[in-house]
Each structure stands twice: as C-alpha cells, then as structure tokens.
PADO-164571 format. One record per atom (N, C-alpha, C): x, y, z. Coordinates in steps of 0.001 Angstrom, whole numbers, padded with zeros to 6 digits, always signed. Atoms other than C-alpha are relative to their C-alpha. Last residue first. Example, Ala and Ser with C-alpha at 12.3 -4.5 7.8 and 13.67 -1.06 7.14 Angstrom:
2
-000820-001190-000060/+013670-001060+007140/-000770+001090+000730/+000890-001190+000000/+012300-004500+007800/+000900+001200+000000/
//
This chain:
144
+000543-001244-000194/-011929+023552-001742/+000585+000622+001356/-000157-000841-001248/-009552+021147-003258/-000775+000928+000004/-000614-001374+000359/-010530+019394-006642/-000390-000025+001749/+001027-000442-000837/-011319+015772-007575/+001073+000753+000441/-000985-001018-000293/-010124+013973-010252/-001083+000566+000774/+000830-001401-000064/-011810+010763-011247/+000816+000586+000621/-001192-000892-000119/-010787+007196-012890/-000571+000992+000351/-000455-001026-000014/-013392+004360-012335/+001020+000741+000187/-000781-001008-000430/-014166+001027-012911/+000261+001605-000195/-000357-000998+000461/-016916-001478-012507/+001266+000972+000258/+001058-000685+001023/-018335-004374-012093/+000531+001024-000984/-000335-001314+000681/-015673-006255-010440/-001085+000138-000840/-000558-000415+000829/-016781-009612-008772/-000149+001211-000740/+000817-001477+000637/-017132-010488-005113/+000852-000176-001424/-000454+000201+001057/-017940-014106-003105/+000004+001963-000734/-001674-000683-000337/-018680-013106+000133/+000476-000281-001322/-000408+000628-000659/-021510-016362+000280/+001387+000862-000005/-000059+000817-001875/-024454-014510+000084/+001253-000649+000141/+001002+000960-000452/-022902-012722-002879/-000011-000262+001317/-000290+000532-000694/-020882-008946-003567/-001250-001183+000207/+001090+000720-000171/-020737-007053-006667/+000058-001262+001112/+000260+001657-000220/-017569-005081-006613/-001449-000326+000190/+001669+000818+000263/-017346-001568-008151/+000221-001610+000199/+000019+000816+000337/-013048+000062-008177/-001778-000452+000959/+001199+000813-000937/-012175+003304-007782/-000630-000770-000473/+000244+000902+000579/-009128+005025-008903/-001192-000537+001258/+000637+000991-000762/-008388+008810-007689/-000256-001402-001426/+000148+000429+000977/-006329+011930-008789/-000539-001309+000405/-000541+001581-000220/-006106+014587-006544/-000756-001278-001220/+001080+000929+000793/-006647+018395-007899/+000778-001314+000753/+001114-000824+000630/-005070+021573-006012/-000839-001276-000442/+000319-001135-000583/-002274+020799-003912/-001560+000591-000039/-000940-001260+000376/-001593+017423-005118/-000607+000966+000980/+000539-001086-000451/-002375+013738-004370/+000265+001299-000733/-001066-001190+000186/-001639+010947-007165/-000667+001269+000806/-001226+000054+000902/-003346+007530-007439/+000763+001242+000291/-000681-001127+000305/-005731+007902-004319/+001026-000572-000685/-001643-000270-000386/-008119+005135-003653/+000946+001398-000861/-000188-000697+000771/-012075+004413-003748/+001841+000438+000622/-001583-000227-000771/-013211+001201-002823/+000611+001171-000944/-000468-001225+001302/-017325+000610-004205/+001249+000267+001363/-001851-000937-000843/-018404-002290-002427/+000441+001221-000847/-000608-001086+000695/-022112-003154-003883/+001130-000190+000896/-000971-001128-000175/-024318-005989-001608/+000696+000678-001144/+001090-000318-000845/-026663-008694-002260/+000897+001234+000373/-000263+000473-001041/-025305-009375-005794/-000618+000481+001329/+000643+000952-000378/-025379-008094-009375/+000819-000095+001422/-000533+000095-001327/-024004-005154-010981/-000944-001157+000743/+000973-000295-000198/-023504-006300-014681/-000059+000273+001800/+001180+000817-000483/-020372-006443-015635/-001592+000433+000839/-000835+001545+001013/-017059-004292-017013/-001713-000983+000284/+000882+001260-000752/-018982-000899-016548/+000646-001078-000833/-000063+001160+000605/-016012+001411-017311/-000810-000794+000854/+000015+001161-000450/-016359+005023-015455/-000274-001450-001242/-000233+000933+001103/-014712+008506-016450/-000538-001683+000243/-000172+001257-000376/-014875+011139-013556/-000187-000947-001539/+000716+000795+000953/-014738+014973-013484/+000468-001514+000021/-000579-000951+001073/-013857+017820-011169/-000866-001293-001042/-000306+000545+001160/-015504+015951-007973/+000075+001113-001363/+001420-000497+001614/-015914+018506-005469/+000752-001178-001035/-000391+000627+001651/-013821+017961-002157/-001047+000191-000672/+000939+001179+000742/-013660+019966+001272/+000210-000299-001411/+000364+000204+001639/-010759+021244+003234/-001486-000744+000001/+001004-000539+000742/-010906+022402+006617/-000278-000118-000802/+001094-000095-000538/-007833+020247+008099/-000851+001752-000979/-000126-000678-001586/-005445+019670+005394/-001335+000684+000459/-000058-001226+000565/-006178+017141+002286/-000154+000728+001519/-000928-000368+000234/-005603+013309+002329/+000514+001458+000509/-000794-000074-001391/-008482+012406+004204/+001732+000038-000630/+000350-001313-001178/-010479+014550+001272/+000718-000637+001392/-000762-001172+000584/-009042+012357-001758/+000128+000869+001188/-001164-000007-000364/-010498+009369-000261/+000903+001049-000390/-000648+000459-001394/-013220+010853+000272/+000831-000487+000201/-000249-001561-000168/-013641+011869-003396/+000037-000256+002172/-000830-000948+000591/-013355+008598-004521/+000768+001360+000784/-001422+000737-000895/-015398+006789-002202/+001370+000574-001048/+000105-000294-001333/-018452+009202-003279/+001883-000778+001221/-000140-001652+000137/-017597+008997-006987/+000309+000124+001794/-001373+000276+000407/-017634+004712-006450/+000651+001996-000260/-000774+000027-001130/-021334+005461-004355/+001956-000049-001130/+000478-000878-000604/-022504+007648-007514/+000598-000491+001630/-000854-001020+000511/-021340+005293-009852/+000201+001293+001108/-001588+000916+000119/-023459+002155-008598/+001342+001339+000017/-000115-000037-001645/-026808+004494-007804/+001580-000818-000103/+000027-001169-001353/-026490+005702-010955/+000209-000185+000612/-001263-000739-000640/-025431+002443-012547/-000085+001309-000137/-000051-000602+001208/-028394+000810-012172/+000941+000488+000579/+000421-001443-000957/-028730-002256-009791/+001136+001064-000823/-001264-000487-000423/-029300-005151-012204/+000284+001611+001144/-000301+000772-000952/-032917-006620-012656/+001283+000270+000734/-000387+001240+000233/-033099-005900-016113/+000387-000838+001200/+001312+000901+001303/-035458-002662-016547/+000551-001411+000132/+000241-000591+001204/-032749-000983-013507/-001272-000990-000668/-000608+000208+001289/-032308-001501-009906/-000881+000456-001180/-001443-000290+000545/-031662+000134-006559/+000097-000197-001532/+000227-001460+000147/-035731+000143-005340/+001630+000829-000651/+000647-000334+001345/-035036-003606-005790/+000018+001378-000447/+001613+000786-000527/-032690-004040-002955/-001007+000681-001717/+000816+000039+001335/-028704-004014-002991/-001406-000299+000669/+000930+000942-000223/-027027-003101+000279/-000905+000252-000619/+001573-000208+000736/-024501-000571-000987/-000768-000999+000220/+000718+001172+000091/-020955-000559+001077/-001590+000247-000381/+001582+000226+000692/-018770+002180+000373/-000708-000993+000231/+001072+001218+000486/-014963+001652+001340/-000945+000608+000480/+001165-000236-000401/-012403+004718+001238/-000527-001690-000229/+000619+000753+000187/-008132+005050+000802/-001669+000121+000908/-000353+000615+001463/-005635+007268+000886/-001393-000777-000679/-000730-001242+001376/-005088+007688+004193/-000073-000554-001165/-001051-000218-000520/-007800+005000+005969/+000568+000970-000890/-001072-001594+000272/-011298+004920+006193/+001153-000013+000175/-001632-000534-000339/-013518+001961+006110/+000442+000967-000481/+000120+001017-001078/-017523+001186+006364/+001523-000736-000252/-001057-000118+000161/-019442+004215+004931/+000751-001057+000845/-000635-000524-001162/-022509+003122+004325/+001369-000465-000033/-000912+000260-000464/-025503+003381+001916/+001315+000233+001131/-000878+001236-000833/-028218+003091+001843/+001411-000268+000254/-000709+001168+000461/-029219+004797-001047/-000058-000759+000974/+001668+000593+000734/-031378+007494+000434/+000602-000805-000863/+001682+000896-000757/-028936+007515+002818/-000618-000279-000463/-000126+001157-000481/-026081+008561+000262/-000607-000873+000980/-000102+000883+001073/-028108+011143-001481/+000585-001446+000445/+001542+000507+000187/-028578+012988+001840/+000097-001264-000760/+000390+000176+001023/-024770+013514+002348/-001549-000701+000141/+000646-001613+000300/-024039+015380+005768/-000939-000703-001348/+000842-000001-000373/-023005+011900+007115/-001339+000790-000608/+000645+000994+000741/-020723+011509+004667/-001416-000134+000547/+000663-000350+001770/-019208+014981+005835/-001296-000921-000663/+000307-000631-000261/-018664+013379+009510/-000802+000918-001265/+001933+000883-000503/-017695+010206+008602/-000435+001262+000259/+000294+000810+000496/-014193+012079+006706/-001707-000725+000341/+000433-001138+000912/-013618+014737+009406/-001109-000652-001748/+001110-000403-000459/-013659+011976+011822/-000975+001248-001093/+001251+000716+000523/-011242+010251+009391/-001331+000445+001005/+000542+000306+001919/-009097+012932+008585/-000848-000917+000184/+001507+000660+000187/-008583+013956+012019/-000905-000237-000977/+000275+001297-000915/-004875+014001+012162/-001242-000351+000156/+001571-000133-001488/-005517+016165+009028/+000109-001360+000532/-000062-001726-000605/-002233+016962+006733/-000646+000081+001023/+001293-000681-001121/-001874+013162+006388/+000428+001054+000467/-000102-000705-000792/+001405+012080+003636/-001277+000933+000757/+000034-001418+000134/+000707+008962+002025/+000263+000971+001328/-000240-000643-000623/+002166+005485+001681/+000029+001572-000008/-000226-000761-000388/+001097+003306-000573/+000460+000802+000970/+000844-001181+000000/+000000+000000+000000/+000889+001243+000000/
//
C-alpha cells in the first residue's frame, strides 16, 4: 500500500462526519464502512428500489457510491478544513451489478495541492462473500 502524507490528524472523523451530511447517500443506503489515508470503502445493500429494466442495480446508484469513495479518499488526504468537489470522472462498466451488496473502494493515485487523482473500483458482492468487479473508475477531484 502506498504510503501517504496526512495533513488532518482527524481525517477520518472529518471524513464520517461529511458523509453523514450527504442525503443522497442515505437514500441509497448506503454506508461508509472503512477509512484509511488514501483510501475509502462504500458498502450498498442491494434491494429492488436500486435496480434498472433488467434486474441489475443501475449504474447511478453504482457510480454515484464509487464517486463518493473517490472523493473521500481524496479529502483524508487534504489539510484540516478542506472539502472535495468531484472535477470529473470517467467510469467502465465491465459487468452487470449483481449481488446482495455493492463495495465501491475508492483510492488515491496521485495527491496534489489543487486536484487529486483517484481510482475506484465496483464489486458485486454474494451470500456467500464471493465479489466480482463491475466497474471502474478514474476521477479527479478538486480542493476547496
């Protein structure tokens, strides 16, 4: 793993504390459920009201937590008061999202001053823990 440099010893209170703020991610379901430098996990507990015309859980709600673990991990990088804005994002649906759960893991390729540069990776998770990649993302996300 990496090894980054933490401006905010309280990057991850600062971190649950924001996520909290987010409406959009309740009315998903979802929850935030690791934080370390650098790095976010998302967890989406799939239910019908998540999916699309085919039974799959649409990728809005899919994209939208993998943005969200993105840009949090960008923000326990960034010195105390900061907040994050996604600049713009790029995502590859490899598979369909299937399973009783979502993971969306969002990680920091390259901090900076001004823009951080993130990868975030869409698992589809079964009853038995089994997970496979849905989806991927590249996104930049900007210092406020």
């Amino acid at each position: 793993m990496t090894q980054f440099n933490v401006q905010n010893p309280d990057y991850e209170q600062t971190v649950r504390a924001s996520f909290a703020q987010q409406g959009f991610m309740a009315f998903l379901g979802a929850e935030l459920t690791a934080v370390s430098p650098g790095e976010i996990t998302i967890e989406l507990p799939v239910s019908a009201s998540l999916s699309q015309q085919h039974g799959f859980v649409h990728a809005g709600a899919t994209t939208a937590v993998v943005d969200s673990a993105c840009g949090y991990a960008a923000l326990t990088l960034m010195p105390p008061g900061s907040e994050v804005v996604t600049v713009e994002f790029k995502v590859n649906l490899l598979a369909p999202a299937l399973g009783v759960k979502m993971i969306a893991i969002g990680r920091v390729v390259r901090p900076g001053r001004m823009l951080t540069v993130c990868q975030g990776e869409l698992f589809g998770e079964d009853e038995t823990g089994a997970r496979k990649r849905c989806a991927l993302m590249t996104a930049t996300m900007i210092q406020r």
